[in-house]
N, C-alpha and C positions, 0 to 999 in steps of 0.2 A: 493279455498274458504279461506283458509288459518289459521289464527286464530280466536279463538271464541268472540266474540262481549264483548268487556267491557277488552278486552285483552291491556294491557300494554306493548307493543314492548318491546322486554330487545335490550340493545346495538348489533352492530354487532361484528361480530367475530373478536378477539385480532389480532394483526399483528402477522402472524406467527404461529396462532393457525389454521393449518391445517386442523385438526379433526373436530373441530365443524364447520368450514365454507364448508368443504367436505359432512359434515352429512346436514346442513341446504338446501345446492346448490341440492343433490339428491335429499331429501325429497320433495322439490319444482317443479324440475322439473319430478318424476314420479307421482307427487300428476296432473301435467297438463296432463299426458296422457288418465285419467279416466273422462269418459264422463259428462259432469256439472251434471245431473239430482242426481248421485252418488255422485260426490264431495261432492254436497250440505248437502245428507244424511249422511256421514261419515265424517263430518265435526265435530273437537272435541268442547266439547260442556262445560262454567263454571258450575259446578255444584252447584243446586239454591235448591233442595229437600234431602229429606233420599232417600235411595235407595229404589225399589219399589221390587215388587215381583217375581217370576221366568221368566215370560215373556216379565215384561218391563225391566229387568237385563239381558236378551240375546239378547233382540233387540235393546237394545240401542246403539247408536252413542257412540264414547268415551266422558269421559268426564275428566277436573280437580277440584278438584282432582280426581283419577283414581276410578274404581267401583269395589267395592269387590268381585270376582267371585271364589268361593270356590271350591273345587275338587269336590264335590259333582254335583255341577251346572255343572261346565266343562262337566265331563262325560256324566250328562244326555242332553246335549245340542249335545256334539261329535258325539256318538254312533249310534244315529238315523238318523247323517244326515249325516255319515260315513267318519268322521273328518272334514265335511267341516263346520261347525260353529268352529272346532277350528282353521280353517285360520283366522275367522272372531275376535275370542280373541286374538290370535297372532296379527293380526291389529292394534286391539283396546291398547293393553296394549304397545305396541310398541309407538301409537301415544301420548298415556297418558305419557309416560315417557320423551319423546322427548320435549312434552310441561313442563312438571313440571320441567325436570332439566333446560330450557331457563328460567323460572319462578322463580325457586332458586335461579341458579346459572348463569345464563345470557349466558353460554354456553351449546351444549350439544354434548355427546358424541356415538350419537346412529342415524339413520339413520330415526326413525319413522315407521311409518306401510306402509308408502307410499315407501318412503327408502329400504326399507326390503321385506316387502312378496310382490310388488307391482310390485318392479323388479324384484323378484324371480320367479312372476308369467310368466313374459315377456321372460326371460329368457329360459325358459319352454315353453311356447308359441311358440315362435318362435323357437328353437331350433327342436322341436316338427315337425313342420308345413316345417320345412328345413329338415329332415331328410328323411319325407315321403314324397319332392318332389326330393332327389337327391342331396342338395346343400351341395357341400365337406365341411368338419369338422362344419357344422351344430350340431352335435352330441354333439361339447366340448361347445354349448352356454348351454346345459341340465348339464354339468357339472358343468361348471359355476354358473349355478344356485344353485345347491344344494353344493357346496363351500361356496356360497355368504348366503344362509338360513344356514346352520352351522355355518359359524363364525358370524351369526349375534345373534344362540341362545346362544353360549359360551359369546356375548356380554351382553346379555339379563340378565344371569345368574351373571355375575362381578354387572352387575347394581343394582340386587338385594340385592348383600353383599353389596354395596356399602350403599344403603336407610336403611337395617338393621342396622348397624355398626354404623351410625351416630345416632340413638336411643339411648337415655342413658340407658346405661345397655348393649346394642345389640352388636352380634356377626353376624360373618356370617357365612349364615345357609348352604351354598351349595358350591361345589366343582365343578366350571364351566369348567372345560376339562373332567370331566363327560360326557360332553356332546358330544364328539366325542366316547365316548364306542359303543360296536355293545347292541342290542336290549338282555335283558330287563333294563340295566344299566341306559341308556341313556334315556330310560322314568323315572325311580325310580328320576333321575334328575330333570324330567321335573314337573313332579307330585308334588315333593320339593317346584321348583318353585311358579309353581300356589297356592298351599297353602300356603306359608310364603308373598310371595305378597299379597293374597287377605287377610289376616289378618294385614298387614302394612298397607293400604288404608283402611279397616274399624277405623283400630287406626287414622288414618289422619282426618278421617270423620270423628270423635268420636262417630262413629255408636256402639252399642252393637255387638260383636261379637256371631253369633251364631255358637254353636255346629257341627262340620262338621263330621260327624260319619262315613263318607269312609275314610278321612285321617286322624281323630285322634282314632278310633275303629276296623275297619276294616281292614285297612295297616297300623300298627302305625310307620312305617319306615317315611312315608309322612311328621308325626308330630316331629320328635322326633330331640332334637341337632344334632349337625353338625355331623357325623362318618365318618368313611375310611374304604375300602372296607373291608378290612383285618375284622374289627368291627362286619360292615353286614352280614358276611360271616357265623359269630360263635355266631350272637345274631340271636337266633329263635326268641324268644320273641317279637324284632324288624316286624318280617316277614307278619305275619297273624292276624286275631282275634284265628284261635283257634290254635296258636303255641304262644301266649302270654303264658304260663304255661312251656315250654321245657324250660328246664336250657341249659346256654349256651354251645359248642363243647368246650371242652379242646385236640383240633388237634393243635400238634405241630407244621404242616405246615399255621395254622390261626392265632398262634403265634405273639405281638407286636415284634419285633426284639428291638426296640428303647426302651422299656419298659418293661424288661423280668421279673422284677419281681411287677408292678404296677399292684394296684388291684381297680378298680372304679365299683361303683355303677350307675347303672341304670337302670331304672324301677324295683326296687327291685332284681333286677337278679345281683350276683356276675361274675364278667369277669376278665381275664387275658388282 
């Protein structure tokens, strides 16, 4: 289906620019393996309204600019349908990015949803489907896959310091080899993510930001500037809604080594 109607072609890929003509070529050809009825549906889409309410913001199609979808929304969309609307965001913010950096900047550096979970899926699929009938090293196409959906989140994560950073004022918010940590690190990443994303695209839209009360009340680690683990480790405060009140561990082993005697403020709490 390709791109969305009123779509302006950006140039083709630079001579020698690898990456973006690597990322365009997959995109393209795993966007052909998904049946038209679906392309048609998952086709990113310009965006012509404000964003709408809970239901048309998890059924929607992607669109550009991309749709604000707050940690709040994530979860209650995940949980009930036991992660699988979040392959469906992983899709959607994949293809929103794909389109917006060709949009920008005439190249891009990411793969798309098609690119990404699409052959991840396949990967998996088949892998899957060869194991259980016998076919030798059938098993490393399942590896493959989950090699190919990791380095595509640590890609996801660079893309996002990248859109912050170019804000004036902006920093980046996240540390994307994070994202190879084993479980719970590597979600506290991921959760990062989606909440500094979905308030970058309301700022694009110049939509009003609302109040996300699970990632700026409940976990205020979600909301809070960039830290290092060492940080998280020794800010309670960071942690919970009701460990906002512990003052931070003065453990030697949680120690800045680079910074032994720096003393900064945040959220009111004194820290070494």
């Amino acid at each position: 289906m390709g791109p969305p109607e009123g779509w302006e072609p950006p140039p083709p890929p630079a001579e020698g620019d690898f990456v973006d003509a690597s990322c365009r070529w997959l995109n393209n050809a795993m966007e052909q393996t998904v049946v038209p009825p679906l392309r048609k549906y998952t086709q990113v889409r310009q965006s012509g309204e404000p964003q709408g309410d809970f239901w048309s913001t998890v059924t929607s199609p992607p669109q550009v600019p991309g749709l604000s979808r707050p940690v709040w929304l994530t979860i209650a969309a995940s949980v009930p349908t036991a992660l699988g609307w979040y392959g469906w965001y992983k899709f959607s913010v994949e293809e929103e990015l794909f389109y917006d950096e060709l949009r920008r900047e005439g190249r891009t550096s990411g793969a798309g949803g098609y690119g990404t979970l699409i052959l991840f899926s396949w990967l998996v699929l088949l892998g899957g489907l060869g194991s259980i009938a016998g076919v030798p090293g059938a098993d490393k196409l399942i590896d493959a896959g989950a090699i190919w959906i990791l380095a595509g989140q640590v890609n996801l994560y660079r893309r996002v310091n990248e859109l912050l950073e170019e804000q004036p004022g902006g920093s980046a918010p996240l540390h994307a080899w994070w994202a190879v940590l084993p479980p719970p690190l590597d979600v506290v990443v991921g959760l990062r993510q989606v909440h500094f994303l979905a308030r970058y695209w309301s700022e694009v839209r110049g939509e009003t930001w609302q109040t996300d009360k699970v990632a700026e009340e409940l976990f205020p680690f979600i909301s809070s500037p960039r830290f290092t683990l060492r940080e998280f480790a020794r800010t309670p405060s960071m942690w919970f809604w009701f460990t906002k009140e512990m003052e931070d561990l003065d453990w030697p082993i949680l120690a800045d080594p680079t910074m032994p005697a720096a003393r900064a403020d945040r959220g009111g709490k004194t820290r070494d």
